[in-house]
C-alpha positions in Angstrom: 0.0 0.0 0.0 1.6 3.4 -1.0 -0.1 6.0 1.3 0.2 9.1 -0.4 0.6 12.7 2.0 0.5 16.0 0.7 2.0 19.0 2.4 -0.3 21.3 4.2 0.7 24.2 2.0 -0.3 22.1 -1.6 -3.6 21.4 -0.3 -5.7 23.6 -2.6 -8.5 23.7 -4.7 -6.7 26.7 -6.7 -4.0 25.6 -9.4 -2.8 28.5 -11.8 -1.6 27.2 -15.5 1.7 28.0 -15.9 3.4 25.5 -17.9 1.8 23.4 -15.9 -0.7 23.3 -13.5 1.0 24.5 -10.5 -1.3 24.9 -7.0 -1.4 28.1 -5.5 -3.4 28.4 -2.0 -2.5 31.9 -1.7 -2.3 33.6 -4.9 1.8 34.1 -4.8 1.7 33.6 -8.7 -1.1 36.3 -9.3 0.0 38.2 -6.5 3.8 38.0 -8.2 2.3 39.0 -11.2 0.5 42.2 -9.6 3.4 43.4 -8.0 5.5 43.4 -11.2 3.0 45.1 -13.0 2.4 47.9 -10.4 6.3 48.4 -10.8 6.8 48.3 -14.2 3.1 51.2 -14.7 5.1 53.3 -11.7 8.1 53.1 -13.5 6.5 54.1 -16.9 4.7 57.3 -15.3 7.5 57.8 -13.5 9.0 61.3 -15.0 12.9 60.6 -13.5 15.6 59.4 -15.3 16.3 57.1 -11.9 12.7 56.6 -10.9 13.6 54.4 -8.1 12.0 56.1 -5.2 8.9 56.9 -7.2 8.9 53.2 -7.9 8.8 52.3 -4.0 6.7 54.9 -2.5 3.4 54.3 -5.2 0.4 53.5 -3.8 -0.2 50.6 -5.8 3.1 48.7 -5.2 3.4 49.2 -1.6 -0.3 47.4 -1.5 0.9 44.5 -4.0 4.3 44.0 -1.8 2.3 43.7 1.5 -0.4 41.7 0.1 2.7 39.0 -1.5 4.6 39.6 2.3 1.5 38.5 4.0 1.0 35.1 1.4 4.7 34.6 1.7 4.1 34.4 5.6 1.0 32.1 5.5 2.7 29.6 2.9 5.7 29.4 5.5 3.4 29.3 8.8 1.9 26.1 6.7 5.4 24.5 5.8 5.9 25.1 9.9 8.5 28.1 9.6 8.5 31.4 10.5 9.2 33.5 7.3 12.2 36.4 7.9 12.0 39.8 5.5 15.2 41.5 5.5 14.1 44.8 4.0 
């Protein structure tokens, strides 16, 4: 008999395609995605040669960046770690 376990954190009903189906219980793919958007729109409307700080201080990616932080934390409290941001 081959008893087959999954890890708490790949127990989902939510798989993103990829290249393959990959499961996502907290959105870090979409969430991933969202963040690099936000950047990449501030960046664009940014009016700086260097548009660094107007990259980190828009609205939109300081929501995207805490809303991946706080999945990044719940996928780690479900492998049993505590997840560590060195910002």
């Amino acid at each position: 008999m081959n008893e087959y376990k999954t890890h708490p954190a790949l127990q989902t009903d939510n798989y993103v395609r990829v290249t393959t189906l990959v499961p996502d219980k907290y959105g870090i793919i979409q969430l991933s995605n969202d963040l690099l958007v936000a950047m990449h729109e501030a960046d664009m409307s940014s009016l700086k040669d260097d548009a660094t700080e107007d990259v980190s201080l828009n609205a939109s990616v300081i929501d995207n960046f805490t809303q991946l932080a706080d999945a990044m934390e719940y996928l780690a409290k479900d492998m049993g770690i505590e997840a560590k941001f060195k910002f």
